[in-house]
N, C-alpha and C positions, 0 to 999 in steps of 0.2 A: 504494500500500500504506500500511497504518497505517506511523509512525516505530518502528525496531525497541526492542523491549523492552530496553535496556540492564537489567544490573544493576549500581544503584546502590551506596551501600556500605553492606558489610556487615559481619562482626568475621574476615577469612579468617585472619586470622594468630593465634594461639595467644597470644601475645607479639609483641603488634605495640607496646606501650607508647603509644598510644595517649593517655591518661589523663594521661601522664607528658610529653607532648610539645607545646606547646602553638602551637608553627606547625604539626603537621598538623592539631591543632585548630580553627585560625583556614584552613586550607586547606581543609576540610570543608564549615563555615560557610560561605565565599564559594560553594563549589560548590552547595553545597542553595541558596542564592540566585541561583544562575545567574551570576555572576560569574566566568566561566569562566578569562577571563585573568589575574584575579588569584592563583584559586586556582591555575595551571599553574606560576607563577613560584613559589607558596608550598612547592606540593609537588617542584620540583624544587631547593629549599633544604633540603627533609626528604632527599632524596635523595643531597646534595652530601656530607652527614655522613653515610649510609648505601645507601648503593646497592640493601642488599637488605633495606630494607623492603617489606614485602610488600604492605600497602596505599597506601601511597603510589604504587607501580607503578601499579599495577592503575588506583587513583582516575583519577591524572595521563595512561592510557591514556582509559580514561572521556571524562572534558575535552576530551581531543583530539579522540577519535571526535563529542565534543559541536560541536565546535566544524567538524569538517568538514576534520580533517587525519590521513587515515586512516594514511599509511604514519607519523608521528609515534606514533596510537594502536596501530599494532600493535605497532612498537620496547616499547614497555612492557608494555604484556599481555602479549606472548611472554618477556617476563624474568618478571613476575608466574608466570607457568605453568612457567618453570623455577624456582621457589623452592618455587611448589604444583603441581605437577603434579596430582594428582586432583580441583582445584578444578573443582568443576563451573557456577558463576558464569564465573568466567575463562574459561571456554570459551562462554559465552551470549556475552558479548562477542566474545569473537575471533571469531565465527563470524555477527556482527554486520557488524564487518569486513570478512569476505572476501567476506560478500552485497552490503556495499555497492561494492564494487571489481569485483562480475563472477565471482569466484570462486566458483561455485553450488556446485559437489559439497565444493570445500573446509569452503565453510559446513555441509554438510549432516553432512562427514563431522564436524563439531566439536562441534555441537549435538545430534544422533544421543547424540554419549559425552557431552555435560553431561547428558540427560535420562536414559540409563544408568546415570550416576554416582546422579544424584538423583532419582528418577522424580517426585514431585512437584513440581519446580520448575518453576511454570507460564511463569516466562518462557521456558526452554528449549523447551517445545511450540510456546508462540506462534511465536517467532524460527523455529522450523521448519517451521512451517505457513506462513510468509509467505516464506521461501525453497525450499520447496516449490511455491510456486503460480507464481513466478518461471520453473520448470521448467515447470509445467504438469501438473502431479501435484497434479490437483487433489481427488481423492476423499481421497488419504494427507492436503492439507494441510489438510481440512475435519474428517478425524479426528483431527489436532494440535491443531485450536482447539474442540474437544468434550473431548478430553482435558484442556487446559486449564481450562473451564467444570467439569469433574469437581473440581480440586480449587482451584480459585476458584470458585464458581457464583453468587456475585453482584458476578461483574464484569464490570459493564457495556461494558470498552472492548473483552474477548477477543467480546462478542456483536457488538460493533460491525465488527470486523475481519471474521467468519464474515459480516455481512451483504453488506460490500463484496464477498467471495468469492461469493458466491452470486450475483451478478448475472453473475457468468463462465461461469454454465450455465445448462440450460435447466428450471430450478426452476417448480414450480408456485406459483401469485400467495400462494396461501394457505400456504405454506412461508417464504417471505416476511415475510406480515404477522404470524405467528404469532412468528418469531424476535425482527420489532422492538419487536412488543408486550412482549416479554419485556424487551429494552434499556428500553423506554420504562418497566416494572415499577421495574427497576433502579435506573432514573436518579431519578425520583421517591423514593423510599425514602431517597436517599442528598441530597436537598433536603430537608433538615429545617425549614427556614422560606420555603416560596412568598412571595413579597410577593401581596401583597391592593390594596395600597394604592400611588400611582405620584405619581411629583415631575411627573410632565408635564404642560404648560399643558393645560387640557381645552378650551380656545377657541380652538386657534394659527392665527396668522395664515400660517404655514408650519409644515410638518409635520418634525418632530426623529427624522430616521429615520439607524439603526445597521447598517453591515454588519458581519458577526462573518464573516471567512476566513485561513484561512493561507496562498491563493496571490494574494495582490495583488500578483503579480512574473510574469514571462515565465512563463506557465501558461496553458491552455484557458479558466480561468475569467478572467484578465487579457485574454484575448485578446477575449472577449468582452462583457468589461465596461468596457473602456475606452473605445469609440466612443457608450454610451452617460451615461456619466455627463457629457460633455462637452457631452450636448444637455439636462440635466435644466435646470431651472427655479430657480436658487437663491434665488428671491422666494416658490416655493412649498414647496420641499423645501432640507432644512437636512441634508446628510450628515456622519456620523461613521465613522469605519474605526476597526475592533478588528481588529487585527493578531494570530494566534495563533502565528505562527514567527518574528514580524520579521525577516524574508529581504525586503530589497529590492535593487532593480535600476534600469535605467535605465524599465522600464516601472513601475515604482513612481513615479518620480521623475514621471513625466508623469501620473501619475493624480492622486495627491496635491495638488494645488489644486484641484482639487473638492473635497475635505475640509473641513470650519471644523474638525477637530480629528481629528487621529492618534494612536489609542496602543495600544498593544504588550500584551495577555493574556499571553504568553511568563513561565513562572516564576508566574502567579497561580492561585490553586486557585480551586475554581467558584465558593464565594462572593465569595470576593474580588473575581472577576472580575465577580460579578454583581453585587453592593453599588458596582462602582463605575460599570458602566451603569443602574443606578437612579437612581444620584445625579447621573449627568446629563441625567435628562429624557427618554428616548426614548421618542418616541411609537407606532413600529413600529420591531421588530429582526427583523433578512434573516439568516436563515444561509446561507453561501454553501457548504456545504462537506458538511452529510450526514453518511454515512459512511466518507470519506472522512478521509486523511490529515491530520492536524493540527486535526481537528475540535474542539470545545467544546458537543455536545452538550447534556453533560452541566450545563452551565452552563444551557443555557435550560431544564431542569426547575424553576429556581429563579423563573420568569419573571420577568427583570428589568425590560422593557418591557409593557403592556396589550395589545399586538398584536403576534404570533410568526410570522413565518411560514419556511417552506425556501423556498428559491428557485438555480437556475442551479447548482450545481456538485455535484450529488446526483438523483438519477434515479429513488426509490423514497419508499415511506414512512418518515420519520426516528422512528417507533413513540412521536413521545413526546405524551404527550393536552394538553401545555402548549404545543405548535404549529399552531396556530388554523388556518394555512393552508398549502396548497402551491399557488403561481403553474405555469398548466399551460395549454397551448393544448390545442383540442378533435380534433386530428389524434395530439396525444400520449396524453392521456386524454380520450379517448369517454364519454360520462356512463353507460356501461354500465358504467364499467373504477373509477369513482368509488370502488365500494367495497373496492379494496386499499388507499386510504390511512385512517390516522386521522384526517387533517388533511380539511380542508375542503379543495375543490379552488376555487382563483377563476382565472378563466379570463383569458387576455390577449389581443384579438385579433389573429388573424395565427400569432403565433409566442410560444413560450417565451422567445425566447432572439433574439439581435440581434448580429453578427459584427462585429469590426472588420477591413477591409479589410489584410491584409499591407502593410506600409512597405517598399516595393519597386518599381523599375524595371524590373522584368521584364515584358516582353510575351508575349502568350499567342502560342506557337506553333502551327505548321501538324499537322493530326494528323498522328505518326509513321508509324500503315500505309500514309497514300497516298504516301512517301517511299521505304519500307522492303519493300513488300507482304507486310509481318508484324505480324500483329494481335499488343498487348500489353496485357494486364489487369496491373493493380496495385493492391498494398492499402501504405498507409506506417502501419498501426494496430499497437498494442501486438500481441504474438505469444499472449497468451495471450487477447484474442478469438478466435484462428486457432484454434477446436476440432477435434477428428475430423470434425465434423459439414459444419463448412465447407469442408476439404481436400475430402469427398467429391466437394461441387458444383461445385467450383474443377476436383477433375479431369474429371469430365462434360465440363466444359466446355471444357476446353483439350482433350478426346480427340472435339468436335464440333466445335472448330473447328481445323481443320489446321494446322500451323506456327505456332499460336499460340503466343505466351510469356504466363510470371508474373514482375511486377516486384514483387518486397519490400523496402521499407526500416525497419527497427528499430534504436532504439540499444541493444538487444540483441544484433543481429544484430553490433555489433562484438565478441562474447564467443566465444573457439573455443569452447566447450563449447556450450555455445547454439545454436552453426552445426550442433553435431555432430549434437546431439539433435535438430534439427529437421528436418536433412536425413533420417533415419533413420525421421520422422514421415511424409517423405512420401514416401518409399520404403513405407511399411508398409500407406499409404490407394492406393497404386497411382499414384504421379506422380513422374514421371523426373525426379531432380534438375537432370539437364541442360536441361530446360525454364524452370526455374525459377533468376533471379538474384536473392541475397541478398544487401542493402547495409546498413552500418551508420549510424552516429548520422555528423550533417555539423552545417553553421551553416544555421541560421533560410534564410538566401540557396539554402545550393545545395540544401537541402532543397525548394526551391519551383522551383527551377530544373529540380529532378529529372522533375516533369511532364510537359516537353517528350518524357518517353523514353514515356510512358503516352498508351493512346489509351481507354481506361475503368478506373476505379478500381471492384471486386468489395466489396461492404459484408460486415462479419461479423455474425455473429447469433451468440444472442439479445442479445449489447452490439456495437451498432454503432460508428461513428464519431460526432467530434460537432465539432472545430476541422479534425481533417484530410479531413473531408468538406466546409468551408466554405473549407480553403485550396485543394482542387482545383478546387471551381467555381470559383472566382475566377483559376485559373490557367487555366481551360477544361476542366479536365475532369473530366466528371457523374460522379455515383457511382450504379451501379444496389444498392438496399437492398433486403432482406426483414424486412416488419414483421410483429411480432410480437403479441402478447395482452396487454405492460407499458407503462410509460412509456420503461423504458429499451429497449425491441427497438422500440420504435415511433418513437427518438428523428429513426432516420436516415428515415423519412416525415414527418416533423412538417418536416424542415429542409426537406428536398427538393420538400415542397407549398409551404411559403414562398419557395420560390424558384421555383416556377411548372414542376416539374419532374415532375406527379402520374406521369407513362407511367414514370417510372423508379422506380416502388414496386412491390414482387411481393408478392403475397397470399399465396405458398406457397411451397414447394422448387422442385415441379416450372416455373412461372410464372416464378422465379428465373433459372432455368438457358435458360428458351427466351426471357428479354429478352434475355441474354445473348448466346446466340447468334444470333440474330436481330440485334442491335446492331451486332456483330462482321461480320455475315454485310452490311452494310452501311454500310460505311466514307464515302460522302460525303455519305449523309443526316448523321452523326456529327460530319464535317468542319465542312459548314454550321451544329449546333448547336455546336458549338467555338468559331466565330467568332465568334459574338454572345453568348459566354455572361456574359461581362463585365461587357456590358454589361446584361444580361438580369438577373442577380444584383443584379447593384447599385442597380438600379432596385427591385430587389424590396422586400416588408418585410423579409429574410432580413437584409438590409445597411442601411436605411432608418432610421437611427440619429434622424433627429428625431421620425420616426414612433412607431417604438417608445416612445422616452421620454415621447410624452404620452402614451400607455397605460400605460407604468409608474404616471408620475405619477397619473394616473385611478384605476389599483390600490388606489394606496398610500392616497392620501383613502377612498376605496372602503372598504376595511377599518378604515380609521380609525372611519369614519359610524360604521358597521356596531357596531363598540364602542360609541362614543356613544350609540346607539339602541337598547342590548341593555336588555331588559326588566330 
């Protein structure tokens, strides 16, 4: 999900004296500069002398929730809301809060009365529409961020959130391109000065290429991109990391000497951000991030590099006409399917996309049914791929194959309300809860461990898998997918032909449901592909990390020319 819409400060107190205070002044200040720590200690010395100031609460809740200390940030919001109680700000936050804690209906029920209180305040709608989709209430959360656009309508980050939503259904292509074209309207308008002109060598003897994401830390897109920057070429490719949340981890830490230089977007507005990738030279800038959560978009309207492209951590078109390319393999986009993007499509062969192997000692186990003589299907994907659409096929198919189970794990699924709603979901599609075990969030280990209990993982549509369909191959076990008409329904064919895997793609529903059973209905052809899948993966281009990186590298100059030789 987009980061929630906090609201920042605003004048809630009547007589908050303000004006007349000049540590909550200088505690303001640090905060709009992101200086979070500083401004928490400033404001809890405005506090020391008055307890019930009213912005000061509120702020110093803020910071906390900034900062990733949620039961701190509610302790003061919840006093803020006792000083204002009708604040309808105060309640965007808290309702901020209890979304990020698990507490869905709390958030809903908070945010519900901030937007009663002020029907205008588009942060209220947004923050509702994205704990709305959380639920899976995704028609109400798409009419929150239309509501929102009604009384913001040129703001390009509520269109950008509505796109990420939209790829959770089974939207037509041209619904799509029509929204991003609107973002990409947006973002453009609000780049008042494109550069034209670029600091970059035009004769390099290595090419000065920028990644712009926010998950360079234990994320899908990390997972992904750390076995190949280890094989790139630093005599021909010179990398940069823009950092857009500065969250790092221990998978930071090992990525990060690939870099000749790290630095942090976090607190820069888009020029900013862009004046200062101008001014270092890049030759090509990689967005890793789309529409997705902690994006900067918005920044490449400004085009700070001569060569723009999306690539790996976004699955559609990013609508914006100053992004020259999307990197795509031709199992994900077919050159039929070309024209949903604005961007040029440059193809990579093999695959999009290149896995890094799990850091683990775990061996692949024996299939469970020849143990057990009980067939088990499992999905470990986000619950809000899990549509009506898919419960239906999921139940076909467990009521084709006899004593079959469903294995789910989500770190949703550790949320009682989440369990409730969803057991109630598949009570409602016709599938006996008692059939079906739900597990919640574990560590990296027993999550992979968890396979041994799975003897096929069932793909969701139209958003498939994309890291938990390359962590089962590697533990042994295949994913059957149904491709779709996009890049992203197509994502889980594009891996699973990269991995030499074409029999487990279904052209349809019904094609779906009979691999399925038909898989199920023979467990030691399964067993046999189980045991060598490992090794079968690994060998492939799916995992083939030196492989891939000279066709990265290939791209990258590729696109480079291709500038140099533009008429």
């Amino acid at each position: 999900f987009s980061i929630p819409r906090l609201r920042q400060y605003c004048p809630l107190a009547r007589r908050s004296g303000v004006k007349n205070n000049p540590v909550f002044t200088k505690a303001l200040a640090r905060h709009n500069a992101g200086h979070y720590a500083e401004a928490i200690n400033l404001y809890k010395a405005v506090l020391m002398k008055n307890r019930m100031h009213l912005d000061a609460n509120y702020l110093l809740g803020t910071a906390y929730f900034e900062t990733g200390k949620l039961e701190e940030a509610k302790k003061y919001l919840l006093q803020a809301g006792k000083i204002r109680p009708d604040s309808p700000f105060i309640k965007v936050n808290l309702g901020c809060i209890y979304k990020k804690q698990g507490q869905y209906e709390s958030a809903v029920t908070c945010l519900q009365r901030a937007v009663a209180l002020k029907p205008d305040l588009a942060e209220g709608h947004i923050n509702l529409g994205e704990t709305l989709t959380a639920l899976g209430r995704m028609e109400e959360a798409e009419a929150c961020f239309r509501r929102a656009l009604q009384i913001n309508p040129d703001d390009p980050e509520v269109v950008s959130s509505l796109l990420f939503d939209m790829n959770y259904t089974a939207r037509h292509h041209s619904e799509l391109l029509a929204e991003a074209c609107l973002f990409g309207q947006m973002a453009a308008a609000k780049a008042v000065k494109l550069f034209s002109a670029w600091q970059c060598a035009l004769q390099p003897k290595r090419l000065r290429v920028g990644l712009v994401s926010g998950d360079l830390h234990q994320h899908p897109v990390g997972y992904f991109l750390e076995n190949i920057l280890a094989r790139i070429n630093p005599s021909r490719i010179e990398l940069v990391a823009y950092s857009s949340d500065g969250i790092e981890d221990d998978l930071t830490a090992r990525i990060k000497p690939f870099f000749t230089a790290w630095k942090s977007l976090a607190g820069l507005t888009d020029e900013a951000a862009a004046r200062m990738i101008h001014a270092d030279g890049i030759h090509v800038l990689l967005d890793l991030s789309g529409h997705t959560a902690q994006n900067r978009l918005m920044m490449f309207a400004w085009k700070p590099a001569p060569v723009q492209a999306s690539w790996l951590g976004y699955f559609a078109t990013t609508g914006l006409a100053e992004m020259d390319y999307l990197l795509a393999d031709e199992v994900g986009v077919p050159p039929a399917l070309q024209g949903q993007f604005t961007e040029k499509i440059w193809y990579l062969p093999d695959t999009r996309l290149c896995f890094t192997p799990p850091v683990t000692d775990l061996e692949v186990t024996q299939l469970p049914a020849l143990q057990t003589g009980q067939f088990t299907f499992g999905c470990f994907q986000n619950l809000l791929k899990i549509n009506d659409g898919v419960l239906s096929l999921w139940r076909e198919i467990l009521q084709r194959v006899p004593g079959s189970r469903l294995r789910l794990q989500y770190k949703q699924l550790e949320e009682k309300e989440i369990v409730e709603l969803f057991i109630r979901r598949l009570q409602g599609v016709g599938i006996d809860p008692e059939r079906v075990s739900l597990h919640g969030i574990v560590p990296r280990e027993a999550y992979l461990a968890a396979h041994a209990e799975v003897d096929l993982l069932l793909d969701t549509f139209p958003y498939p898998g994309g890291a938990t369909t390359c962590d089962g191959l590697w533990m042994g076990v295949p994913t059957l997918t149904l491709a779709g008409n996009t890049l992203i329904s197509r994502q889980g064919a594009s891996l699973l032909s990269a991995a030499g895997l074409s029999d487990l793609i279904a052209d349809s529903e019904v094609e779906y449901v009979e691999k399925a059973v038909a898989i199920a209905h023979d467990p030691a052809k399964l067993a046999e592909l189980r045991a060598g899948l490992r090794r079968q993966v690994q060998a492939s281009p799916l995992f083939d990390a030196p492989r891939f990186a000279g066709h990265f590298e290939a791209a990258l100059w590729g696109m480079w020319e291709q500038w140099q030789n533009r008429s």
